[in-house]
N, C-alpha and C positions, 0 to 999 in steps of 0.2 A: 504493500500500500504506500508506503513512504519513497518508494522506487517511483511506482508510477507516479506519485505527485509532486515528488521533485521531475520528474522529466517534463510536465506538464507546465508545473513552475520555469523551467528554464524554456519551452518553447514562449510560452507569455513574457518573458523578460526579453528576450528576442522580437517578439512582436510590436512591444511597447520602445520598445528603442529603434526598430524600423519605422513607426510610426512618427516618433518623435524629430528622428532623422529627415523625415518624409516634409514633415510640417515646415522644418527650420529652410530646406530647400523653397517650396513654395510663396513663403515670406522673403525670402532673399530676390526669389526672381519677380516678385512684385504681386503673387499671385493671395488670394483670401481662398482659405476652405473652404471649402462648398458641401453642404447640406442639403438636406431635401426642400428646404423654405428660402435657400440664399435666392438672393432678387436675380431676375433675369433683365438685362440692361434696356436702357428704355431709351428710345430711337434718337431723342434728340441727344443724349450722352457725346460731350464736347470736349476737344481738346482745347484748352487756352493758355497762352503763353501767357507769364504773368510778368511785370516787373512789382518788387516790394516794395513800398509805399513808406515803411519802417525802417529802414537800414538792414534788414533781412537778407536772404538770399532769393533772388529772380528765379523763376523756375518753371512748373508744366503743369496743369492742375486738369483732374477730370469732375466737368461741372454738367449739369442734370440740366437742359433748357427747353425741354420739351413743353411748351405753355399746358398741357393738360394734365402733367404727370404731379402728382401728389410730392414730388422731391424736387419740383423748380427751382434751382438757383443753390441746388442742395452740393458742396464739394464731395465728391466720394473718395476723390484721393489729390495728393498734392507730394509733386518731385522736385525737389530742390535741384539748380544747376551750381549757381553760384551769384557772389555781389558784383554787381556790377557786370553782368554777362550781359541782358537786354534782349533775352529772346527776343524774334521779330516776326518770321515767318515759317510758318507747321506745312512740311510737303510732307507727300507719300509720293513712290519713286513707281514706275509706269506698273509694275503688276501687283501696286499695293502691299507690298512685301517687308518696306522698308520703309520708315518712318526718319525722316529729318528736321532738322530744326535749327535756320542761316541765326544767327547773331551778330549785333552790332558791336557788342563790348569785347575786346580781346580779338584773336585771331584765329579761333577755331569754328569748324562747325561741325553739329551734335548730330549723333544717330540715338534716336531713343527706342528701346526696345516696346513693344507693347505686345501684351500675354494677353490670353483669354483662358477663363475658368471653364469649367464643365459645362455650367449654363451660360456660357458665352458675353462673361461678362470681362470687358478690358479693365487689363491693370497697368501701369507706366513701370517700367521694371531700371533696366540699369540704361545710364546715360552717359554715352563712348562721347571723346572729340576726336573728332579727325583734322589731321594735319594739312593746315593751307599753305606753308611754306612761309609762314609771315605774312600773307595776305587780308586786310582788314573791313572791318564793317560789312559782312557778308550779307547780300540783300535778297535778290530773286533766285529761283533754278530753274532752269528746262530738263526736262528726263525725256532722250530720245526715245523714238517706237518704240527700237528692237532693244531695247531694256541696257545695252550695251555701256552707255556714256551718260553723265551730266553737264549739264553747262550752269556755271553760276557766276553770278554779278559779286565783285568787291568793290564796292564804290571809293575805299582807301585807298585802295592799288597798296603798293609799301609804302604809303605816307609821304608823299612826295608833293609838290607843287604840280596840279593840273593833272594830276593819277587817276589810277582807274584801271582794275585788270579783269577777264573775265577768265577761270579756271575751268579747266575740262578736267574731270575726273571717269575714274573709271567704277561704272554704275556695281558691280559685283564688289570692287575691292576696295573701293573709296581711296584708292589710290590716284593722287593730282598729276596727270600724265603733260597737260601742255600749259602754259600761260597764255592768252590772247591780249598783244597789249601795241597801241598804235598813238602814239604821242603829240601831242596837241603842235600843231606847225606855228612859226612864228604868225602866219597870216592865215586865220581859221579860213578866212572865205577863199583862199589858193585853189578849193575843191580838191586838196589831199585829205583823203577820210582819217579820222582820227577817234578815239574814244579818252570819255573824261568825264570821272566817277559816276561809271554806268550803272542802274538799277535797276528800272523794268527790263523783263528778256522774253523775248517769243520766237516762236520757230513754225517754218511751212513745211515741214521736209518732204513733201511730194516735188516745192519747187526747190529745195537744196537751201533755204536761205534764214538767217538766223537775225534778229536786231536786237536793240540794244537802245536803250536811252542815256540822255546826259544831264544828269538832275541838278547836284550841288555836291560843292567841299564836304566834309563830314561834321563843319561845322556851322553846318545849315545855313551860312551867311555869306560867305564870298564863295565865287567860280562857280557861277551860278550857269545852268547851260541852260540849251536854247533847241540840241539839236539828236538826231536819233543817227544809230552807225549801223549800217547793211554788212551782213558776213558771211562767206560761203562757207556752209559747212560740211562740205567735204575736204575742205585745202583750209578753213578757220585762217582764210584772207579774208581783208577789211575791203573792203568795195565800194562805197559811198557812204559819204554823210551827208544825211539832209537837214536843211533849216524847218524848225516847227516852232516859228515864230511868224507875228506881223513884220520883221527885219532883223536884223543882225544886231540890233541895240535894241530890241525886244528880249529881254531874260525870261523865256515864258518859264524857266523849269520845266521839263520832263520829266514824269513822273514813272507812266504803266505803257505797256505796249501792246498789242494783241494782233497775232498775223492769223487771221479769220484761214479756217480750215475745212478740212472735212467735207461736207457739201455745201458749204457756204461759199461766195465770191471770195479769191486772194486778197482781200481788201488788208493794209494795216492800218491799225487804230491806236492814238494818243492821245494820252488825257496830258494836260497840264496845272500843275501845281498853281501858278499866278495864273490869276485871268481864270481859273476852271475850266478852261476851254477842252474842248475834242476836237481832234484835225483825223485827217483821214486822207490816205494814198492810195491809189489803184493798181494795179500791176500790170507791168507793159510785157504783153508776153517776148515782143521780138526784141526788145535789150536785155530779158533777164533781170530786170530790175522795174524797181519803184517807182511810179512818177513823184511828181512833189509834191507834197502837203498840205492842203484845203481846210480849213475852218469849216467844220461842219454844227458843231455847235457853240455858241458863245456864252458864255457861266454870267459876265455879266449883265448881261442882256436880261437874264432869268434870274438873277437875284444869288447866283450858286457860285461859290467859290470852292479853290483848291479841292479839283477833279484828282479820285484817287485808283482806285480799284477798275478792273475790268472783269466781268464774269460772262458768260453764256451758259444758260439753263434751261435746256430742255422740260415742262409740262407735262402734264399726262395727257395732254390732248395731243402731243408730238409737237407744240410750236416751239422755239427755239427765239430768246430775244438777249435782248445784250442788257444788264444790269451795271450799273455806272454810281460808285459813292461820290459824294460830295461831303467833304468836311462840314463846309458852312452851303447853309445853316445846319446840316445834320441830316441828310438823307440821300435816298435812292432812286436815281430814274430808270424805268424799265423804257430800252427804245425798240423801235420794231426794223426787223434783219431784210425786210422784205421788197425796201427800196434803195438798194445801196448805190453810190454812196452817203445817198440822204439818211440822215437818223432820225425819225417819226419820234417825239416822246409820245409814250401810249399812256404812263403812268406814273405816279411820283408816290415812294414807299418811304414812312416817318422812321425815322433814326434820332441818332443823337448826335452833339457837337463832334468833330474826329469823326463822322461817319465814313470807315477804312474796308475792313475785310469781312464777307459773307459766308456762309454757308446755306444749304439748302436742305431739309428734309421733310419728309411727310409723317405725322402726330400718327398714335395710334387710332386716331377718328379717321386717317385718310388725309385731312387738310393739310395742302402745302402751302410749308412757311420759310421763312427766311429769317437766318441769327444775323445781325450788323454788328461787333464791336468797332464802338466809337473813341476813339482816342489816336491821335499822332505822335507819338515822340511826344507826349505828354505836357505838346505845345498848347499857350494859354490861349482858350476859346478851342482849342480845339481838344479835350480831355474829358470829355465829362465822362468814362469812365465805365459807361453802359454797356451790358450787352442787351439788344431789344431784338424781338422777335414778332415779326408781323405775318398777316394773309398775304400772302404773293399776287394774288388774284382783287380783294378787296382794299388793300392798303389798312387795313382794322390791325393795331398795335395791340396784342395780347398780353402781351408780360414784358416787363423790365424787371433786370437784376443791377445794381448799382455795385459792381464791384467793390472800388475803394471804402464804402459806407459799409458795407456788411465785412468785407474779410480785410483791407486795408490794401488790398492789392487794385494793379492797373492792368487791364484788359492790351495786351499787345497784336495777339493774333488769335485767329479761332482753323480749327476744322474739325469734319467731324469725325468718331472714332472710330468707325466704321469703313474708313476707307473715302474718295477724293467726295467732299460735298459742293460737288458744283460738276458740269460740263469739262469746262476748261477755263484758265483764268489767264493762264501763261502759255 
């Protein structure tokens, strides 16, 4: 008797230390036990880059913003990166496989691991930096088709006067294979292309061609640019710079870019920071390149300043329209794809002040909504800090969550956890 119960004894001490073992794993890689009653994650479940409000560490938080779910605005988890890092912008990499995150602060950028539980719920697990070479304030990425490469904006270049590099890495190994970097001429208007601290990036790869915008210094106030750089990308030669200004002493800032794809016209589209404007190029099949740059919308005309974001969002009816933030006052125009190169507004969706980056999803009722966090580089009148969630269809504002009021933090970027919430944006 004492035979068989100590053997039984030692199989249980065995299992209770595999178990234990089991557990300490699970918590390390980000994951929560799971139970018969653990929540199964509810659709609007958000990634948001946070900076700290406190002196704290910046970081990646997962926030509930489904406007019907019973946990609205509820955190269920929170990843520290570091102070002063400044998360900026949440990609997934083209087969949704891989999770990254550009930063302004320092010179890295982050691969964040994201787990799922049994019941499929996400957890933020460990957060790698990958090596830019000294390349700084990492802004936009492109993730080619064939899953192969990335392309990302350094609007620092290495800190230099009139800098600016754009990094190709390699999409498996995060390994930074080439530098693209084309230096400002003594005499910009010479029409030798040039790039200079570039941030929006968009790609047509049917037509082989890559852009690039010229926004500003890293210190938001001098070398202010004016103009967008064309690149081939199969040879990531520089090929023209275009002016997307009223003139050459027009600082319009360039902001976002979008090379319209898929079955849409070749069209490129720019928003600009000053003026809020949107200009728009057509594509000339028999140069291989862009024509010039048209003002298609005018921000002050309308009341709308510093034009930020571009999205395209397919409906479930199949229409397909282009979504456009406005910092000021704080919102979202839906325009319609259907007369190009004119942009129809069809509709105006309420935000907040910083009204930046979107997301898209559909409530467990079916109704599709749209996340805006509102804040820019936590510039004044443009900060307020929200993330708000409206009817895509009605413009009716469901829920606000006021980030720095509840948790103390600032809204930098959102996506959702689920994989890319939108069409395409870049």
């Amino acid at each position: 008797m004492k035979k068989k119960y100590f053997a039984n004894y030692k199989l249980w001490l065995k299992l209770a230390i595999v178990s234990a073992i089991g557990l300490v794993i699970f918590s390390l890689a980000g994951y929560s036990p799971v139970s018969a009653d653990s929540p199964h994650p509810s659709p609007g479940l958000m990634l948001v880059d946070y900076r700290h409000l406190d002196g704290g560490k910046d970081g990646v938080a997962l926030i509930d913003l489904d406007p019907e779910s019973k946990q609205f605005g509820k955190i269920t988890q929170r990843r520290p990166i570091g102070q002063g890092v400044l998360p900026h912008h949440l990609y997934f990499n083209r087969d949704q496989s891989k999770l990254y995150n550009t930063a302004l602060g320092g010179s890295n950028l982050y691969e964040i691991a994201l787990k799922k539980d049994a019941n499929g719920m996400p957890h933020i697990g460990q957060i790698t930096p990958i090596d830019t070479h000294g390349h700084i304030v990492g802004e936009d990425i492109y993730f080619t088709q064939d899953g192969s490469r990335f392309y990302m904006t350094f609007m620092g270049g290495q800190g230099g006067e009139k800098d600016g590099s754009i990094g190709v890495f390699d999409a498996q190994t995060n390994e930074l294979l080439e530098i693209i970097v084309a230096p400002v001429p003594d005499d910009p208007a010479s029409g030798q292309p040039f790039i200079m601290h570039p941030h929006g990036i968009s790609a047509n790869e049917e037509l082989g061609l890559l852009m690039v915008t010229s926004t500003v210094h890293p210190d938001l106030v001098s070398e202010v640019g004016n103009t967008v750089t064309l690149i081939d990308m199969k040879t990531n030669e520089v090929l023209k710079t275009y002016l997307v200004a009223d003139s050459p002493e027009d600082l319009s800032d360039p902001v976002e870019v979008l090379l319209l794809r898929d079955d849409l016209p070749p069209y490129a589209v720019v928003t600009t920071l000053l003026g809020g404007d949107i200009w728009v190029a057509s594509y000339n099949s028999q140069t291989g390149l862009f024509n010039e740059f048209e003002k298609k919308v005018e921000g002050e005309e309308h009341g709308l300043g510093v034009a930020l974001e571009f999205y395209i969002h397919e409906d479930k009816q199949g229409e397909k329209e282009l979504y456009v933030s406005f910092g000021v006052p704080g919102v979202v125009n839906v325009y319609g794809l259907d007369q190009l190169p004119e942009l129809p507004l069809k509709r105006t969706l309420p935000a907040g002040a910083g009204a930046h980056h979107m997301v898209f999803f559909e409530t467990e009722s079916g109704r599709e909504v749209v996340v805006v966090q509102n804040n820019l580089l936590n510039g004044e009148g443009l900060n307020a800090g929200t993330l708000t969630v409206a009817d895509i269809h009605t413009g009716e504002l469901l829920k606000t969550l006021d980030l720095p009021a509840e948790y103390g933090l600032l809204p930098e970027s959102i996506e959702l956890t689920f994989g890319h919430g939108h069409d395409y944006h870049h």
